[in-house]
C-alpha positions in Angstrom: 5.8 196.2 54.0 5.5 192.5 54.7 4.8 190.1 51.7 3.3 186.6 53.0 3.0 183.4 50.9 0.7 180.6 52.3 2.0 177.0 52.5 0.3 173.9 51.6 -0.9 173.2 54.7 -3.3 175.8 56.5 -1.7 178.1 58.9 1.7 177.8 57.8 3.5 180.8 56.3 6.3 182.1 54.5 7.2 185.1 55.5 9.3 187.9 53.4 9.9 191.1 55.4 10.8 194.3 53.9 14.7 195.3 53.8 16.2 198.7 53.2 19.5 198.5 51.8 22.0 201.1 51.3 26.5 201.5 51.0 25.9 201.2 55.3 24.0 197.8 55.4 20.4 197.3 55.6 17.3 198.0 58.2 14.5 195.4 58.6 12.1 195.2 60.6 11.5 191.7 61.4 8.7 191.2 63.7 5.4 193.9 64.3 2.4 192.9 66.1 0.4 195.0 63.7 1.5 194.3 60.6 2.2 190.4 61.4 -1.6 190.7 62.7 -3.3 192.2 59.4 -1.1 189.3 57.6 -3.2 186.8 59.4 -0.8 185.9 62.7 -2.4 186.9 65.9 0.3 185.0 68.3 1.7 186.6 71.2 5.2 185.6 71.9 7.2 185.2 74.6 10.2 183.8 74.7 13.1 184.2 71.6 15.6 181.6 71.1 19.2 181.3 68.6 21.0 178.3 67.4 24.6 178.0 66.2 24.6 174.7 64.1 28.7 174.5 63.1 28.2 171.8 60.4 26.7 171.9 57.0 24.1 168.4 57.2 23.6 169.6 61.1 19.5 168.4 61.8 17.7 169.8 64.9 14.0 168.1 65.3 11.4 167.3 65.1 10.4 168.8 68.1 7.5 170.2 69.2 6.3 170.5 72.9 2.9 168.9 74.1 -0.1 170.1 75.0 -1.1 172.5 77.0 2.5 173.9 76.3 2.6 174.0 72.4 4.2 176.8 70.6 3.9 178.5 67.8 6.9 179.5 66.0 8.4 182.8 64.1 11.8 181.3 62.5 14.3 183.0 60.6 18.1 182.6 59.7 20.6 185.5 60.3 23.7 183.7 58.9 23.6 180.7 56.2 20.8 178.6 54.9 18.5 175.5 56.2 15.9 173.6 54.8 13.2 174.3 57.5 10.4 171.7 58.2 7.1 172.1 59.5 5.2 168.6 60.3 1.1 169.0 61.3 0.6 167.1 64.3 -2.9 167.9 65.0 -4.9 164.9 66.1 -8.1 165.0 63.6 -6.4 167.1 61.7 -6.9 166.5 57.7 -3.8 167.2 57.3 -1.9 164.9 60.4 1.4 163.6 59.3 1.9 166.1 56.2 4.8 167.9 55.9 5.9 171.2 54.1 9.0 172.8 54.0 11.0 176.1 52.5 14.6 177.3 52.4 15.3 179.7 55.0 18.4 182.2 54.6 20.1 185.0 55.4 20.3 186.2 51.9 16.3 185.8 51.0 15.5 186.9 54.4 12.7 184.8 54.6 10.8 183.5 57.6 8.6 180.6 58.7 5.4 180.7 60.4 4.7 177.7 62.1 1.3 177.4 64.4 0.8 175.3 67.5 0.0 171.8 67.0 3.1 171.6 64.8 6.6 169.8 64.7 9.3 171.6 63.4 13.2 170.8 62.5 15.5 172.1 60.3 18.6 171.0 58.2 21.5 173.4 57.4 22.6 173.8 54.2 25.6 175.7 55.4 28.2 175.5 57.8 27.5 177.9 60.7 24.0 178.6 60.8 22.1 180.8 62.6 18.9 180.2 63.5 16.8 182.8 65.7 12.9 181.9 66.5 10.4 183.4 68.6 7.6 180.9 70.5 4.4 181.7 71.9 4.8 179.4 74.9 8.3 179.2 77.3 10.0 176.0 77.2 9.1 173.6 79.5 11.0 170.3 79.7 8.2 168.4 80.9 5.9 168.8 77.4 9.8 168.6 75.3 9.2 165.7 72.4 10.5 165.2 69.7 9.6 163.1 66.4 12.0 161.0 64.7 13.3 163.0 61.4 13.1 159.4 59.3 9.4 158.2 60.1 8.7 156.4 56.9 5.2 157.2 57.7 6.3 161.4 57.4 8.2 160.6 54.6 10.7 163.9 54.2 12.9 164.7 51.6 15.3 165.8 53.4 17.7 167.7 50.9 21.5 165.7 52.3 21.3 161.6 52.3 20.5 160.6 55.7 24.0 158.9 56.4 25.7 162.5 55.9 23.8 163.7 59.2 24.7 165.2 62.2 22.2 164.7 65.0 21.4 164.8 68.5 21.4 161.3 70.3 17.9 162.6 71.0 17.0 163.2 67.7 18.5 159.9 66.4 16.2 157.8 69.3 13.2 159.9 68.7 10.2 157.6 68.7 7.7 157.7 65.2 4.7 159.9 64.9 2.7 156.3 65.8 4.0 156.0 68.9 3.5 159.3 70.4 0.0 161.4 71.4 0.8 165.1 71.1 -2.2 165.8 73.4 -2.4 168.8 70.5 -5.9 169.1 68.5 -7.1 171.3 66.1 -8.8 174.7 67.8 
């Protein structure tokens, strides 16, 4: 049984898969076309990926890749906590430059469904993280962007004062939602 809780912007989902527990450990099962498909996600995947973030205050985005190679993403955590941020990107979209977000952990076993058309970063709350997503395109370095996590015009809350952390020197240069075109519009 898969329980799903819609975000405030359309499309995005929270995700809480079923987990058998007993003295052993626990069974989950954490992806199934079927049931992911009567819950409203019809994305084929094709590509997973897994991050080790050492640091608590470690930030990764907000990236997205541009059209025609945007993905939608499946993220969960396997180890730790983060603070996982999905950022609508969609030119005419009503809902372009809003942000939502949710607390992703190994101990809720909660996931985030983010569609195409979407930036996405994440902040952990923990030291070592795990992070493990699915995407429904490959990765192609040519359509890699990113946003910068501080766009005054994006406005996130991020959960640990800006000066505590840890980014990329990519992520720390990323350009403002203003001065990018995502090539992504709404279907």
């Amino acid at each position: 049984m898969v329980e799903v809780r819609r975000l405030d912007i359309e499309g995005v989902l929270e995700i809480q898969p079923a987990r058998y527990a007993d003295d052993r450990g626990f069974f989950s099962e954490v992806w199934n076309r079927e049931r992911w498909h009567e819950a409203g996600i019809d994305t084929e995947f094709v590509q997973d990926n897994h991050s080790l973030s050492k640091e608590r205050g470690v930030l990764r985005g907000l990236h997205y890749q541009a059209a025609p190679m945007a993905q939608a993403k499946l993220v969960r955590v396997t180890r730790g906590a983060v603070f996982d941020v999905a950022v609508d990107i969609r030119t005419g979209s009503p809902n372009f430059g809003r942000w939502v977000a949710t607390i992703l952990s190994a101990e809720q076993w909660n996931q985030l469904f983010i569609p195409a058309g979407f930036a996405h970063g994440f902040l952990t709350l923990e030291p070592d993280c795990e992070v493990v997503y699915k995407v429904s395109a490959p990765y192609s370095a040519e359509h890699d962007r990113a946003i910068r996590f501080d766009d005054p015009d994006i406005a996130i809350d991020w959960p640990i004062a800006n000066d505590q952390l840890i980014l990329s020197d990519k992520d720390r240069s990323a350009p403002r939602l203003s001065e990018v075109h995502t090539g992504i519009t709404l279907p």
